[in-house]
C-alpha positions in Angstrom: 6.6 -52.9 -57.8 6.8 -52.4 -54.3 4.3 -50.6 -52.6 3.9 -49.3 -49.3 1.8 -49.9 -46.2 0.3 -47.2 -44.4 -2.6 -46.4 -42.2 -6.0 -46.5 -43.7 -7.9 -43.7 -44.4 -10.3 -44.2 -41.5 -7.9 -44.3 -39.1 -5.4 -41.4 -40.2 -5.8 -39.2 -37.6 -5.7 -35.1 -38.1 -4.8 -31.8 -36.1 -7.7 -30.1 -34.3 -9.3 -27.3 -36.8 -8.3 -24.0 -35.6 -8.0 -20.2 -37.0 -6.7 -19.5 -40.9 -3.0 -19.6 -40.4 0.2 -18.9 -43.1 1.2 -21.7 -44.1 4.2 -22.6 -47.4 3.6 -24.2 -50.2 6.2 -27.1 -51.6 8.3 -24.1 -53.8 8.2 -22.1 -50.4 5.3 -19.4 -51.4 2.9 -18.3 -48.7 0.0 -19.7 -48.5 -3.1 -19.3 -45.9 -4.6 -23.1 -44.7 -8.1 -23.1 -44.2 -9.5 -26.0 -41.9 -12.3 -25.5 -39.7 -15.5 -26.1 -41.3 -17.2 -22.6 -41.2 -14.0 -20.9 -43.1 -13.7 -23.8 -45.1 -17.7 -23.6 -46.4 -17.2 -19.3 -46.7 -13.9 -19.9 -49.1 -15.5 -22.4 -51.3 -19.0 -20.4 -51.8 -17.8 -16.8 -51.6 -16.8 -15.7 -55.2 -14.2 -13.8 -53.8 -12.0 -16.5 -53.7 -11.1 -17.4 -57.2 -9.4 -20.3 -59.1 -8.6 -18.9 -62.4 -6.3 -16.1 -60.6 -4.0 -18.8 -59.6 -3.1 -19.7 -63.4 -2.6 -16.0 -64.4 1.3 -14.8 -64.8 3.5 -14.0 -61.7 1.5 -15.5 -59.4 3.5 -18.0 -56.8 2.2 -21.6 -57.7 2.6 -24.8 -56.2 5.3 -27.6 -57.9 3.4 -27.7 -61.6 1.3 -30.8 -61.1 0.2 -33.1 -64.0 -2.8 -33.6 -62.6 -6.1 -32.8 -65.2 -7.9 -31.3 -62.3 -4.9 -28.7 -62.1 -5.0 -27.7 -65.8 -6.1 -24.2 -66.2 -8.7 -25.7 -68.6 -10.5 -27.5 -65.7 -13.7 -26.9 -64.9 -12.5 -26.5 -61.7 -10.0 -24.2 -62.2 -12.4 -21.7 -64.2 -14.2 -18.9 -62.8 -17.5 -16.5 -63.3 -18.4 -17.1 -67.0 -16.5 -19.8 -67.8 -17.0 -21.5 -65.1 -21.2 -21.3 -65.5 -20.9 -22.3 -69.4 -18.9 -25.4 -68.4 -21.0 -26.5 -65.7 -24.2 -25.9 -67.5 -23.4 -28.4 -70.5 -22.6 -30.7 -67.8 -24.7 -30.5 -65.9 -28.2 -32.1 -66.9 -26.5 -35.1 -67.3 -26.0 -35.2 -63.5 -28.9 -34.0 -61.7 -30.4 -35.4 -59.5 -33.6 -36.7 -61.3 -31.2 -37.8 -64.2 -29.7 -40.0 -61.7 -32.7 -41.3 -60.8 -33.2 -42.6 -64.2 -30.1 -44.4 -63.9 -30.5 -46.1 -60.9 -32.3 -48.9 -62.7 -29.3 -49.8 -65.1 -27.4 -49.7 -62.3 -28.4 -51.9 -60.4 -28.7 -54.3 -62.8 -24.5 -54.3 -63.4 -24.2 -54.5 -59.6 -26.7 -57.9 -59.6 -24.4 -59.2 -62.7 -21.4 -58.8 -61.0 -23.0 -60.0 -57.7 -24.5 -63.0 -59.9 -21.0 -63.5 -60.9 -19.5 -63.7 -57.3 -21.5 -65.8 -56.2 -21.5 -68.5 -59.4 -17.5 -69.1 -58.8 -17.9 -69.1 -55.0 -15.3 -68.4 -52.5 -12.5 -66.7 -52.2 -13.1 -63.7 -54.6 -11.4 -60.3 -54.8 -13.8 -57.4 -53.7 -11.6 -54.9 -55.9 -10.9 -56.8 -59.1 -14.6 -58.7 -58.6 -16.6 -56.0 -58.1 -15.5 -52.4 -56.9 -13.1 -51.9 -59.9 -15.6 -53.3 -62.4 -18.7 -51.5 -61.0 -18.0 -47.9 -62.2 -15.9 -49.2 -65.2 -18.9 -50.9 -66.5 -21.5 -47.9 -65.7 -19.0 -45.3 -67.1 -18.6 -47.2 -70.3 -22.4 -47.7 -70.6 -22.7 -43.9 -69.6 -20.1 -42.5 -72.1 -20.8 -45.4 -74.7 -17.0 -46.2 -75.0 -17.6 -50.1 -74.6 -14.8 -50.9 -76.4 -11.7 -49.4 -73.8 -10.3 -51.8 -71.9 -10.3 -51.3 -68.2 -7.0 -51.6 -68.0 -6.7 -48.8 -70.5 -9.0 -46.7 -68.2 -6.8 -47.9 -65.3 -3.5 -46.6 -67.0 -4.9 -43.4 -67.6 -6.4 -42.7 -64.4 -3.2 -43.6 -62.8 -1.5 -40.8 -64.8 -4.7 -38.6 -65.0 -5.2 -37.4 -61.4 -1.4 -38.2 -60.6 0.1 -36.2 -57.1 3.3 -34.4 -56.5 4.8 -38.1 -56.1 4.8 -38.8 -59.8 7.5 -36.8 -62.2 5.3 -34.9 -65.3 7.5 -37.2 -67.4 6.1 -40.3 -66.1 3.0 -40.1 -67.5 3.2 -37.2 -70.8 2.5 -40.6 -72.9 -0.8 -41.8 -71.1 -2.5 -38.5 -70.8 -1.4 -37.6 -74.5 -3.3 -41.2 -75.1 -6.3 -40.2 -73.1 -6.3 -36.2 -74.2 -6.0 -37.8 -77.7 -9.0 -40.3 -77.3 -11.2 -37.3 -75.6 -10.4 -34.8 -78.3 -11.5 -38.2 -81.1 -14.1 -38.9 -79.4 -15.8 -35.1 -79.5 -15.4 -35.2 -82.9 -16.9 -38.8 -83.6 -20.2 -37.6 -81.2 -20.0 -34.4 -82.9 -20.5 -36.1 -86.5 -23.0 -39.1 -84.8 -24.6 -38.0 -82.3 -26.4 -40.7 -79.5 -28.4 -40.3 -76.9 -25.0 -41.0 -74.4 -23.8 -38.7 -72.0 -20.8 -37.2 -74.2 -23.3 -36.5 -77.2 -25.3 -34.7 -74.6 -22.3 -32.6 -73.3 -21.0 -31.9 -76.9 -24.2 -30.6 -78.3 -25.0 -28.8 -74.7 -21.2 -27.0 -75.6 -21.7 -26.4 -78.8 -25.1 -24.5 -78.0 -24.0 -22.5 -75.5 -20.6 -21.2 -77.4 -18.1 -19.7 -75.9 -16.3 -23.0 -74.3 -12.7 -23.4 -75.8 -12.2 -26.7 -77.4 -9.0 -27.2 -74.8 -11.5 -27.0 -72.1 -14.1 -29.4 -73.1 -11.5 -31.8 -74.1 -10.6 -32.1 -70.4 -14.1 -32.2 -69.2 -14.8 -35.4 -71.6 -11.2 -36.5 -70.4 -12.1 -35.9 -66.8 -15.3 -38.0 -67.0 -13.6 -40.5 -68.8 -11.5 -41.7 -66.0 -13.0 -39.6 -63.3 -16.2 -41.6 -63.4 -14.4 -45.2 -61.8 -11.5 -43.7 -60.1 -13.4 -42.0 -57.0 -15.8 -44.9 -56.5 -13.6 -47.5 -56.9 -11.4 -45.8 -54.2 -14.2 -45.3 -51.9 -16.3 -48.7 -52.3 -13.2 -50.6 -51.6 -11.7 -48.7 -48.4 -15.6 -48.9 -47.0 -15.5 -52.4 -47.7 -12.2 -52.4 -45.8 -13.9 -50.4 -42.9 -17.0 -52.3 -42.9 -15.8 -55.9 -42.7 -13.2 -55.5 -40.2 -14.9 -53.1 -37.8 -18.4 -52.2 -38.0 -20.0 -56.0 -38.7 -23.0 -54.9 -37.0 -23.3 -51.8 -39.6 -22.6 -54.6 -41.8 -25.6 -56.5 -40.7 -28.0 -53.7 -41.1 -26.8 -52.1 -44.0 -28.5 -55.2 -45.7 -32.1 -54.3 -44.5 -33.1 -51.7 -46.8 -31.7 -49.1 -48.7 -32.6 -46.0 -47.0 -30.4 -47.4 -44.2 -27.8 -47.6 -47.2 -28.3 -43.9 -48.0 -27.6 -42.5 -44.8 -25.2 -44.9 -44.3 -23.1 -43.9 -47.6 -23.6 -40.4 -46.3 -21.9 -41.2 -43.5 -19.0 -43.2 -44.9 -18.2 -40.3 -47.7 -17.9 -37.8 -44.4 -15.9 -40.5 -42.7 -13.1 -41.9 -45.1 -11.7 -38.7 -46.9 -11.7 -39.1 -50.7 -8.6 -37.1 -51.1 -5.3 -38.3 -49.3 -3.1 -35.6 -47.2 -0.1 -37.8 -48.5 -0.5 -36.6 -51.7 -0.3 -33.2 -51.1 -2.6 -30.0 -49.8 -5.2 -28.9 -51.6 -6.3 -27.3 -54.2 -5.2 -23.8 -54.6 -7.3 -20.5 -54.6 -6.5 -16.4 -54.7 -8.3 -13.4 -53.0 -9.6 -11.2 -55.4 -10.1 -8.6 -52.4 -9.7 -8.0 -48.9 -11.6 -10.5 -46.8 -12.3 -11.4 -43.2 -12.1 -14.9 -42.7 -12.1 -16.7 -39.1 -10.8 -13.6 -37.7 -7.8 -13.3 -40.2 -7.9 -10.8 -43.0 -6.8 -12.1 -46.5 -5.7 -9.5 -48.6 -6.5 -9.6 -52.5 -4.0 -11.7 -54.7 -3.1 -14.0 -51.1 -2.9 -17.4 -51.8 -5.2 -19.8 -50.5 -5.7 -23.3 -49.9 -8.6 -25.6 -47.6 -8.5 -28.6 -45.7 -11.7 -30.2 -46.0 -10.7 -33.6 -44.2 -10.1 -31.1 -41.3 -13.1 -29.2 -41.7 -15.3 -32.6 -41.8 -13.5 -33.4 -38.4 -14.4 -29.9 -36.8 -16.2 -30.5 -33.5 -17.9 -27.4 -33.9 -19.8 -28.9 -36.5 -20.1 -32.5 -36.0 -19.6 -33.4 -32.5 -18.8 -36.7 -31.5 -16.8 -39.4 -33.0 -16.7 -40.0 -36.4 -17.2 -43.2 -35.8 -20.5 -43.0 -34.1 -23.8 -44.2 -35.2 -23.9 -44.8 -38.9 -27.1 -44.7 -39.0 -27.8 -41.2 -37.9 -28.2 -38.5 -40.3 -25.0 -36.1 -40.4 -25.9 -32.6 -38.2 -24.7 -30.5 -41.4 -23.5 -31.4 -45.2 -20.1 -33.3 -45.3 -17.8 -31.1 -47.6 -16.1 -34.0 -49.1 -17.7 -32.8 -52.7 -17.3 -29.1 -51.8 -19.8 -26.6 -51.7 -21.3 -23.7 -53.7 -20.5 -23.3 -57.4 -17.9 -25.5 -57.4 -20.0 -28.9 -55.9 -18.8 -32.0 -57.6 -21.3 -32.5 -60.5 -20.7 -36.7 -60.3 -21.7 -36.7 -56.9 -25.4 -38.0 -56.8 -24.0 -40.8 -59.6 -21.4 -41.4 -56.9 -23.6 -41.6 -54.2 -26.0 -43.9 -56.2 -23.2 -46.8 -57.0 -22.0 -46.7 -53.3 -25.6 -46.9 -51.9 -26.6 -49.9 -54.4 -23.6 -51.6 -54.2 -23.2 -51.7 -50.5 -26.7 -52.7 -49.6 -26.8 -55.3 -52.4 -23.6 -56.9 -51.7 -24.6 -56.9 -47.6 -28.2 -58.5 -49.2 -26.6 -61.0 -51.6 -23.5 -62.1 -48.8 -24.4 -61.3 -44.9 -21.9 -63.9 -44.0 -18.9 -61.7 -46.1 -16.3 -61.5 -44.4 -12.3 -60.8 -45.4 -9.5 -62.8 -45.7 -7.0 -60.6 -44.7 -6.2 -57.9 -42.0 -6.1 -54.4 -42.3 -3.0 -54.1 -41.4 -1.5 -56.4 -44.0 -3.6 -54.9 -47.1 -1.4 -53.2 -49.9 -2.4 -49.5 -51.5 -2.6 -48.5 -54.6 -1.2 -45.1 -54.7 0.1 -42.2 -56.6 -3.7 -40.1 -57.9 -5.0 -38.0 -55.4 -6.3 -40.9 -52.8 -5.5 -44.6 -52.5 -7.2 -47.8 -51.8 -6.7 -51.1 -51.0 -5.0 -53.1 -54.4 -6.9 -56.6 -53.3 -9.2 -57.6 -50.5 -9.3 -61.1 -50.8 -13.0 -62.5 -48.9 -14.9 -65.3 -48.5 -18.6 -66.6 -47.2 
């Protein structure tokens, strides 16, 4: 299949954040766009701005998505309650410290796939080699589902976290698959509990009661294929960045790893995770009158952020983007949200990008690609995109 070229995601270039305006939605509904970072943080902490509201009856809704983050039994989607019973079975799996306990392991599959680069030598793929493989391999060893393929995984991520571009009937047979294996896989943990991450979550739900079986069968579905998807995507178009522009970052980055920390903090502000291509965001409703950039939004108004806009607001981080990757950011990057609904993989996230990046710079200074930007094919169609190969050598 043929798939396009386009720009890469550090280079695509946005509007100026300015003032909450009316914007339309794909079926024509009103909708107010949210972009500079200030409005952007106050929607996504203030809990009059709800997610559940969009879901209820009557309410104008963008084109129905098939998405799992847009099912009304997302953890994102849910509010108050249901929201805060969700997040706290999740959520000790993900702290911070809990993280830290994993960094060990990880680093150990990023030195095997390393030790594999560098025993078949020159030319390798960076995607298929090591960025695809990376999270595939710690998700499976985090989940305990060593025996699905990657492929598997890759078919139902594809489908998963699909955009407006993809027809619903595309992919009813691989999310059935996946649904199916989250909802057998509850019930397996349920019956033989281990000490992985899903036996955690499953008992945590149980205990805490009240969380429909519907909704924890898209949380385990979510983390499933959510675990690679979003570092794959990133490692590879940082690699991208890295080794065709910033070879002195490159340099560097190999040095230590708190160079790679800020570094990574830098890169996730940098290169959006989500793609505008594949549509606006997600959607919230005012549950009352508020003020809001000097707009008021009435209750049951429709509302939707741009945090890619809101990470390139020059009232918050002045300068370019591009500047000094080895400064610390002025504020918190939104790229995982804020408030009650902050990503709960992101320190796991952050973790794989910081110890793959400074490994790989450690293991191969001389890395460099053999192919130009310009000529690299996406893959597309989930909510971002990333390079399908980048072919290097050293």
């Amino acid at each position: 299949m043929s798939v396009p070229r386009t720009v890469p995601l550090h280079r695509v270039e946005f509007p100026t954040p300015g003032p909450p305006r009316l914007a339309e939605l794909p079926n024509g509904a009103p909708v107010w766009l949210v972009t500079r970072y200030d409005d952007v943080h106050q929607v996504l902490t203030d809990p009059r701005f709800g997610r559940s509201p969009v879901h209820e009856p009557g309410t104008p809704s963008v084109v129905d998505s098939p998405s799992l983050l847009d099912s009304r039994e997302a953890i994102g989607q849910q509010d108050g309650d249901a929201h805060l019973r969700l997040r706290r079975a999740v959520g000790r799996a993900f702290t911070p410290r809990s993280v830290e306990h994993m960094r060990p392991w990880v680093a150990e599959v990023v030195d095997h796939l390393l030790d594999g680069l560098t025993k078949q030598g020159p030319p390798a793929d960076l995607v298929t080699d090591f960025a695809l493989p990376l999270p595939c391999m710690v998700i499976h060893r985090l989940l305990a589902v060593e025996g699905v393929p990657t492929e598997r995984l890759l078919l139902w991520a594809e489908h998963a976290f699909a955009g407006p571009s993809v027809t619903k009937e595309a992919g009813d047979r691989s999310r059935d698959e996946l649904t199916a294996f989250a909802a057998s896989l509850i019930t397996e943990r349920r019956g033989a509990p281990g000490d992985d991450v899903v036996s955690c979550v499953v008992r945590a739900a149980d205990g805490e009661g009240g969380i429909p079986e519907a909704a924890l069968v898209n949380l385990i579905a979510t983390m499933v294929v959510g675990g690679h998807d979003t570092t794959m995507t990133m490692l590879s178009n940082a690699l991208l960045y890295l080794l065709t522009e910033q070879p002195a970052a490159w340099a560097r980055l190999a040095a230590d790893e708190r160079s790679a920390e800020v570094l990574t903090e830098r890169l996730l502000h940098l290169i959006p995770l989500n793609d505008h291509e594949e549509g606006s965001g997600r959607l919230l409703a005012a549950t009352a009158d508020v003020r809001l950039g000097g707009a008021t939004i009435r209750a049951g108004d429709l509302v939707t952020t741009d945090r890619i806009a809101a990470n390139r607001d020059p009232a918050a981080f002045p300068g370019s983007p591009h500047d000094d990757l080895f400064t610390p950011l002025p504020k918190p990057s939104l790229v995982f949200g804020a408030g009650r609904h902050y990503c709960l993989g992101t320190w796991l996230a952050r973790a794989e990008l910081q110890l793959a990046l400074h490994r790989l710079a450690r293991r191969l200074p001389a890395l460099r690609l053999a192919v130009t930007t310009d000529s690299v094919v996406w893959r597309r169609g989930t909510i971002s995109r990333s390079p399908l190969h980048l072919p290097a050598v050293w």
